[in-house]
Structures are given as structure tokens and as C-alpha cells.
C-alpha positions as CSV (number, residue, x, y, z in Angstrom):
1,X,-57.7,26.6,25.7
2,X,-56.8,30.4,26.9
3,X,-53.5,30.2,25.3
4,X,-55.0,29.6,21.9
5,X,-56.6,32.5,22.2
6,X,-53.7,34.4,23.2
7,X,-52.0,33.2,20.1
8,X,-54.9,33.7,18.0
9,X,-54.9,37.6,19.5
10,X,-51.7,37.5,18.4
11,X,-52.2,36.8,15.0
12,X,-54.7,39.0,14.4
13,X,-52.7,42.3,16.0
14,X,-49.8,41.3,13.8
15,X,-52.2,41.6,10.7
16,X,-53.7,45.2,11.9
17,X,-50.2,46.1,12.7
18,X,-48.7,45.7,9.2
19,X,-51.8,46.9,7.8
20,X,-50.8,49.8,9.0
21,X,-47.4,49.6,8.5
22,X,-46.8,50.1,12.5
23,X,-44.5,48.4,14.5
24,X,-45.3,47.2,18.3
25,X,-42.7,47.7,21.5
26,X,-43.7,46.5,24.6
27,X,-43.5,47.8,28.5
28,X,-44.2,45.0,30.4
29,X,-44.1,44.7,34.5
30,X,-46.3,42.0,36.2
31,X,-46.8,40.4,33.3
32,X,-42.8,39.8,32.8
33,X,-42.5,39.8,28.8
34,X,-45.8,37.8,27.7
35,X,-46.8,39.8,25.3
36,X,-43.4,40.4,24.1
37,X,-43.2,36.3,24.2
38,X,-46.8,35.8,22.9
39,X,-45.9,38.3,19.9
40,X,-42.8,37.1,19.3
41,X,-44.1,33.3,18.7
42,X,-45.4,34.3,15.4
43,X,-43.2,33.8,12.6
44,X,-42.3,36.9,11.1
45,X,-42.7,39.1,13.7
46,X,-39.6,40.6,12.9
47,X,-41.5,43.0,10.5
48,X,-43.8,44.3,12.9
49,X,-42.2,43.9,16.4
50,X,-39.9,46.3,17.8
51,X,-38.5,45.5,21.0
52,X,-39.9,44.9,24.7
53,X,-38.3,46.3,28.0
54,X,-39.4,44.1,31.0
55,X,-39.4,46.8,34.1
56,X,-40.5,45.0,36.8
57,X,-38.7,47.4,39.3
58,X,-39.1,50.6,40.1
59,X,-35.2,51.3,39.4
60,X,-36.3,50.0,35.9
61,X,-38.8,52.0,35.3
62,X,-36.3,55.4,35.4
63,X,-33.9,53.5,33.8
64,X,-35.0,52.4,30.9
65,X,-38.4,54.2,30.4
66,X,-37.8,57.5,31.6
67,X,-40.8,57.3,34.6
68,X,-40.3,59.9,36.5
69,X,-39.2,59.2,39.9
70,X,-42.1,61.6,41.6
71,X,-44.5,59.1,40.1
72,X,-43.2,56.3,41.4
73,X,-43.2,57.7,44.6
74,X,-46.2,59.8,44.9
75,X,-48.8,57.6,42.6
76,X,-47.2,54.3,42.8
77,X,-45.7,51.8,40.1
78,X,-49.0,50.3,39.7
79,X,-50.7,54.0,38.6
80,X,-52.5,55.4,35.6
81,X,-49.3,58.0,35.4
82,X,-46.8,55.2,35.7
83,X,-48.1,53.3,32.1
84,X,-48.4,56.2,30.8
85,X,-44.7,57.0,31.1
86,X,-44.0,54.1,30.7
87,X,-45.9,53.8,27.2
88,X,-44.3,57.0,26.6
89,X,-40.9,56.0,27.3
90,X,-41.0,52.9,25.6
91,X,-41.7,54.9,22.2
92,X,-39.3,57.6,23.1
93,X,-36.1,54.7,23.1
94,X,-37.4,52.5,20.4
95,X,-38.5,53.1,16.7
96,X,-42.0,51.6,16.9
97,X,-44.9,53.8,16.5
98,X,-47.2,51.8,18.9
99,X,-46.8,50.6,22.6
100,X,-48.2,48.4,25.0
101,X,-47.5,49.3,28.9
102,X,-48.4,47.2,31.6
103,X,-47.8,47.6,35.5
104,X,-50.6,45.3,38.2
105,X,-50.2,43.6,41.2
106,X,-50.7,39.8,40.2
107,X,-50.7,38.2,43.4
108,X,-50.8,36.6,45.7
109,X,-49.3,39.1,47.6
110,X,-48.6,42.4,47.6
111,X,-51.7,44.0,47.2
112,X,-53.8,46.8,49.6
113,X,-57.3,48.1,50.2
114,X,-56.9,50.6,47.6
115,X,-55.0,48.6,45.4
116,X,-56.1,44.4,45.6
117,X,-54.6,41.7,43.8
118,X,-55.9,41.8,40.5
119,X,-55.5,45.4,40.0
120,X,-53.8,46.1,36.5
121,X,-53.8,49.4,34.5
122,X,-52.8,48.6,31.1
123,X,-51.7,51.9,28.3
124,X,-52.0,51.9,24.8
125,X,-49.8,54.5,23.1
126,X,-50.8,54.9,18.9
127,X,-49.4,57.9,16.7
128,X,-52.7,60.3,17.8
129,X,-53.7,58.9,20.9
130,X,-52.6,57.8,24.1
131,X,-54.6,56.9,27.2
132,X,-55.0,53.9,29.7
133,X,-57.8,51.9,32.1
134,X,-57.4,49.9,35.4
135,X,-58.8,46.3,35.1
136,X,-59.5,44.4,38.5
137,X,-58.9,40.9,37.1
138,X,-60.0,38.0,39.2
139,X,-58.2,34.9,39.7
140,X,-54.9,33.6,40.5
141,X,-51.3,34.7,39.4
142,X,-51.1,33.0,36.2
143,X,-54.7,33.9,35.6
144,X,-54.1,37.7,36.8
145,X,-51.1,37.9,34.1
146,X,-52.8,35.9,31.4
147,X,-56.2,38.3,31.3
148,X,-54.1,41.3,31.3
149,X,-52.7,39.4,28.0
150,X,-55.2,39.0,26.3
151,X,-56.9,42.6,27.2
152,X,-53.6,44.2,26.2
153,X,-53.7,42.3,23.0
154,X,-57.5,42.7,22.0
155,X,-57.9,46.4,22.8
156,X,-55.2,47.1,20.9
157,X,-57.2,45.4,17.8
158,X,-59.9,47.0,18.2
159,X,-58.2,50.2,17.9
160,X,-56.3,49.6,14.9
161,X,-59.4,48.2,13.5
């Protein structure tokens, strides 16, 4: 039943967000627009969500977001500095006054000793506060994608709580 969850997560963002009058734009790389998707089921969302930019590369990143090239290069896409700027960036070419950025390495492949599968670091951007935490979710791709989800979603709650 994880996916009920994720749509019950989404319910109860979309009643913190209009609570508070915010709306929600999304920055979303390995997990390739689910929140946007999982946000967007809910009727209604019109009056709360913005917009979501799906940057899976790193081309899409500078593009759309604004990262900063150096990042990319010296810290990596999957990087504290690169969902920050991304989180950043997202705000900066939207009108939503809170953002979700995402950037891991779902698997199966592609990750290193330094940076395994499972490794997700996840930024929340709200009008006062910015800041973001690497996860190390276990699992396989779906699973990977789906956890970063629903920790996107429920941290997000709590801090509009």
C-alpha cells in the first residue's frame, strides 16, 4: 500500500500549503516528476501547485535552474550544493514561494564508494529557510525513487505544520 500513502502525503501537504496560502514548484531529477505527478493527482491542485521542471541532466540543471556549472563539476549533480541551487532556481523562475529539489542516484547503476545507490539529498526551500539532508535509501529503483517521495513530501509537512 506505499502508494496510498504517497497520495495520502499528498493530501495533507496540499492542506498545509493553502493554509498558508503558499504555492509548491518542484525540482525533480532521479525521481523524474513524481512528486510533481503525485501532487498533481489531487483535484484542485491548481490552487496550490506551481509548476515542476524535471532536470535529469546536468545540461538541465544550468538551463533551467540556474546551477552553476562549478557545482556540477566540482561537487557533483548528486551534491548538497546542487539541490540547493536547484531549490533556488526553481523559486527564482516560478511564482511559488516553496520548493522541493531532488538529485540521487537510484540505481542500479551508476553509483561509487563515496556516493552508493541509494544516495539522495533532497532541499526544501520555504520563505525564511532553506536547507537540505542526504538520505541513503535502501532498496531497488522504484523503491529508491518512491522513499525519496514520500520523505520529500512528509518533511515538507512537518515544516509547514
Amino acid at each position: 500500500m506505499p502508494h496510498d500513502n504517497l497520495h495520502s502525503l499528498a493530501h495533507q501537504l496540499s492542506q498545509q500549503l493553502l493554509r498558508h496560502h503558499y504555492r509548491l514548484v518542484t525540482a525533480e531529477s532521479c525521481t523524474g516528476g513524481w512528486i510533481a505527478q503525485v501532487m498533481t493527482a489531487i483535484a484542485g491542485s491548481s490552487d496550490w501547485f506551481e509548476r515542476g521542471f524535471v532536470t535529469y541532466s546536468n545540461e538541465a540543471k544550468q538551463e533551467l535552474l540556474d546551477v552553476p556549472a562549478q557545482i556540477l563539476t566540482e561537487q557533483g549533480a548528486v551534491s548538497e550544493q546542487t539541490v540547493l541551487a536547484m531549490a533556488s532556481g526553481a523559486l527564482k523562475h516560478s511564482h511559488a514561494e516553496v520548493a522541493i529539489a531532488v538529485s540521487g542516484i537510484a540505481g542500479p547503476t551508476g553509483g561509487s564508494r563515496t556516493k552508493p545507490v541509494g544516495t539522495v539529498w533532497i532541499a526544501w526551500a520555504l520563505p525564511q529557510k532553506i536547507y537540505a539532508k542526504c538520505f541513503l535509501f535502501n532498496g531497488d529503483r522504484e523503491s529508491v525513487r518512491e522513499q525519496t517521495v514520500m520523505t520529500a513530501l512528509s518533511t515538507l509537512i512537518t515544516e509547514l505544520a
